[in-house]
C-alpha positions, 0 to 999 in steps of 0.5 A: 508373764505379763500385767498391766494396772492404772490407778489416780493417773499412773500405768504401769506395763510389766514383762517378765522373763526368766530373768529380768522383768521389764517396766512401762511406765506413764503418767498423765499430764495432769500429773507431771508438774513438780514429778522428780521420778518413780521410786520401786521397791521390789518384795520377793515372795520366796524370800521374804525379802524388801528392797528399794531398787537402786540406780547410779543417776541422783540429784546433784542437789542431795549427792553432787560428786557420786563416786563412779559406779555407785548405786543409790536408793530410788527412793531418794534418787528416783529412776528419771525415765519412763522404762526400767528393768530389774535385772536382779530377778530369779526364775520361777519367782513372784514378786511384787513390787511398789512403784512410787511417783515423787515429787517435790524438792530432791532433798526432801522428796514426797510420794504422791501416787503409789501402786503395787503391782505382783509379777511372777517370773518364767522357768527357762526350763519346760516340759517341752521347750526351753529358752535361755537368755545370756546377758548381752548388751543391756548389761553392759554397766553391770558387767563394767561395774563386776569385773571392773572392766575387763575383757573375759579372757582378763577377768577369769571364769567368773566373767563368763560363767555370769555372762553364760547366765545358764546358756553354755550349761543347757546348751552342753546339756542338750548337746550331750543328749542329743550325742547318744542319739545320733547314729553318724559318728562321723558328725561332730560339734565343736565349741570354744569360747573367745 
């Protein structure tokens, strides 16, 4: 799903996949002096649930020696970029979420312009096609932060099952009902994983 919205100067782009939905963000020139970055909060309809997103960038003025791997409130570390996304999202879901451009000294932040914006989650699973996703490059930092580092192999079936993120169990899914159909039993498949 897609959705677009501008309001006093600033656009919001967003995609959303199954899980991730990503953000473009822009705000006009007349609007950028003294802008420290976007606070997001995000409201999950199904559960009722509110959170400010967080990130690991901050202010050295209001959090100098961040421990490494620390996440903070964007709503007192805002996201310094103009693209952001939200990893932590669930298939089949609607969310809306608040973007908030700030402004003014980091200790004491204020926000200027804010702007909702509702978004709803893709099904990987559909009447006729299916698409499925692993966690590949871009989770990088997550996966760094998860499983402190560790190769796979290290780090256990936990790794893999939060890398797989559903891919290895449709595609074992599929394979087993595409078995049943096929008249050649000389045909096989073999998966490993490294």
């Amino acid at each position: 799903m897609r959705n677009r919205k501008q309001e006093k100067g600033l656009t919001v782009n967003v995609v959303a996949g199954s899980h991730v939905v990503f953000f473009g963000l822009d705000l006009t020139a007349s609007k950028r002096p003294g802008f420290r970055g976007f606070a997001i909060k995000r409201l999950d309809h199904q559960e009722g649930e509110i959170v400010w997103q967080r990130g690991m960038k901050t202010f050295e003025k209001t959090e100098p020696h961040p421990v490494k791997g620390e996440m903070f409130s964007t709503r007192y570390h805002p996201v310094q970029a103009f693209q952001w996304c939200d990893y932590a999202v669930y298939p089949g879901r609607t969310y809306t979420y608040t973007i908030a451009a700030l402004y003014g000294d980091p200790a004491s932040l204020n926000s200027k312009i804010e702007m909702e914006i509702e978004i709803t989650t893709e099904v990987p699973t559909g009447p006729v096609h299916s698409a499925f996703f692993n966690r590949g490059s871009v989770a990088t930092q997550e996966y760094a932060r998860r499983f402190e580092n560790q190769p796979p192999s290290k780090a256990g079936p936990g790794a893999y099952e939060w890398l797989s993120r559903g891919l290895l169990q449709a595609l074992v899914d599929f394979l087993g009902r595409a078995e049943t159909r096929w008249v050649n039993p000389r045909r096989s498949l073999r998966i490993s994983m490294a």
